[in-house]
N, C-alpha and C positions, 0 to 999 in steps of 0.2 A: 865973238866967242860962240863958239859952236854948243846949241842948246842940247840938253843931256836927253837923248834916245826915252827916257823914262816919262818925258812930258808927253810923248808921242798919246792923241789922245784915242785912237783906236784901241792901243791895248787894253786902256781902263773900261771902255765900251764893251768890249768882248770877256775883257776878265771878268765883269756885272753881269755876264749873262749866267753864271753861274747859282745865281739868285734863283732863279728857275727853276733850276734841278727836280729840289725839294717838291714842290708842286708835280713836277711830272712823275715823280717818283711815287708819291698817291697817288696820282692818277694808277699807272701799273698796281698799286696795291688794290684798289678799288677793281680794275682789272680780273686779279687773280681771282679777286671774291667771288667772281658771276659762275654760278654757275657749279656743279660738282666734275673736279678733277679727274682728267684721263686717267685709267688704272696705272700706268706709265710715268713715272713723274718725271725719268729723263730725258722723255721724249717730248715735254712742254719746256723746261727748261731746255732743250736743245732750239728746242722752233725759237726759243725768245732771246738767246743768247744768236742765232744766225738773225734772226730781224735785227734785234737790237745794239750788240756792240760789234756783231762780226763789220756791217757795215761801214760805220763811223774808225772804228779800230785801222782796218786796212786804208781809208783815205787817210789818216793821219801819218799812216805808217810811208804810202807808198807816194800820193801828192796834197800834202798837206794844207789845211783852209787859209784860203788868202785870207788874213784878217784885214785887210785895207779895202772891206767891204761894209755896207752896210745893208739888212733887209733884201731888195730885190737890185742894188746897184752895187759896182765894186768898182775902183779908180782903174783909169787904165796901166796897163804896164809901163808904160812910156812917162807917164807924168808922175810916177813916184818918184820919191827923192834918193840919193845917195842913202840914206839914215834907212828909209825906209828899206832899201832892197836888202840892206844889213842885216836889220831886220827876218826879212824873208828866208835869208842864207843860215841863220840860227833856227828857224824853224825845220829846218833841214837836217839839223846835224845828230849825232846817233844817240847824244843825251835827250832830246826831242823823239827818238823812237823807245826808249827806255821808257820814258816818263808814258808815254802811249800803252804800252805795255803794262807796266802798272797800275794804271789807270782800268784798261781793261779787266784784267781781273778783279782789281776793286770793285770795280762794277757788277763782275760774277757774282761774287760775295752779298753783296748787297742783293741782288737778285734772288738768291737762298735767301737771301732772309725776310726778304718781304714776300715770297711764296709761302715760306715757314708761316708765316702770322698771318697769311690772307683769311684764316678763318671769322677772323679777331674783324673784318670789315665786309662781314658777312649782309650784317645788317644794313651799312649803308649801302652797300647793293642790291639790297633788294627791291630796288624802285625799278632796276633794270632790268629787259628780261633776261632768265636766266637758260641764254644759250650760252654755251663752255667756248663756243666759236666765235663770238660775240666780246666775250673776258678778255680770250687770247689777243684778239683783233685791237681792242682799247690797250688792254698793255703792252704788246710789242710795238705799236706806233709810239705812244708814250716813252715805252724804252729806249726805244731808238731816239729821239727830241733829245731824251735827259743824257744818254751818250754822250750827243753832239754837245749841247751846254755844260757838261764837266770835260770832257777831253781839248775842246777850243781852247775857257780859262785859263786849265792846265798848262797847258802848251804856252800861254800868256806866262803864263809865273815861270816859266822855264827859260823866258828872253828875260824876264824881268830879274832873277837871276843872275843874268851873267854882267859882269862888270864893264863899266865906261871903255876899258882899254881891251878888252876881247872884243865888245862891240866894235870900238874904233877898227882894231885889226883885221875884223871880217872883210872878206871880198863880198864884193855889194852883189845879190843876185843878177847874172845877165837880164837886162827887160825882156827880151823876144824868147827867151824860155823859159817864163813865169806860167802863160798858158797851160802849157805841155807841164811841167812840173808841180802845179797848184790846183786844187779848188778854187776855180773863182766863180763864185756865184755871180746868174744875173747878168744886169744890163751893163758895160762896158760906159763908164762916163769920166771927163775930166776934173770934176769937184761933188762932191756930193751934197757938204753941208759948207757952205763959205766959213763956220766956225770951226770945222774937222779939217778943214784943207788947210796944208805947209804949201806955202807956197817958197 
């Protein structure tokens, strides 16, 4: 019996990173508090929406995160599975650039609104010094983190999603054009974790 795509334990790995978010999301708030704001306020919200979602937005968009990575290692092309590359080829598809896209602005959003209130974490910033170049530099790293951990999940719930029998139907992604097509972070290995490996 062919085991159901949803045990794959990468995607609950990468969906948990989502956990995160929240945290880097203070951070960026913490962030905005340093310091008093360029007279300009579209011109900070523009620097931190190109650090931070423009980046992460266009990888999803254009070669989307291997998730059959972990930290600093990713499986090689070659020893994923059939299920797996299935996988991959859903990540690919224009429901998967939608969901990117909405996310993206959500992100906007959210951005506005923790600018909005940064005065409100005035005080926990005040241990930092307060250069405005300093602020920016801690939130837009930050932002960009918390991108990557809401848009990856995302993307998760988006295979997660689709049904046993679209999965089955999928053309499994070619191996030798995962490279070229994907983020794959990292060092190139056969197993990562012998509990994470299908063999």
């Amino acid at each position: 019996m062919t085991k159901s795509f949803r045990s794959e334990p990468f995607l609950w790995i990468h969906l948990a990173g989502i956990a995160i978010a929240p945290l880097l999301l203070q951070i960026v708030w913490l962030g905005l508090a340093v310091g008093d704001p360029l007279p300009f306020v579209w011109l900070e919200l523009l620097f931190l929406t190109i650090v931070g979602i423009v980046p992460v937005f266009w990888m999803q968009w254009q070669r989307p995160f291997d998730i059959f990575s972990l930290l600093l290692v990713a499986l090689k092309p070659e020893t994923l599975s059939q299920q797996q590359r299935q996988i991959l080829s859903q990540l690919k598809t224009n429901k998967q650039r939608i969901l990117s896209l909405v996310v993206a602005l959500g992100m906007f959003w959210v951005l506005w609104q923790l600018y909005r209130l940064a005065p409100l974490a005035a005080l926990a910033a005040a241990a930092l010094p307060q250069w405005r170049i300093l602020g920016l530099s801690i939130a837009g790293l930050a932002f960009l983190a918390s991108n990557l951990f809401v848009q990856v999940p995302v993307s998760v719930l988006g295979v997660l999603a689709t049904s046993e029998q679209q999965l089955s139907a999928t053309e499994p992604f070619p191996s030798e054009q995962i490279p070229q097509q994907f983020t794959v972070p990292g060092f190139k290995v056969d197993k990562i974790l012998p509990t994470l490996a299908l063999d």
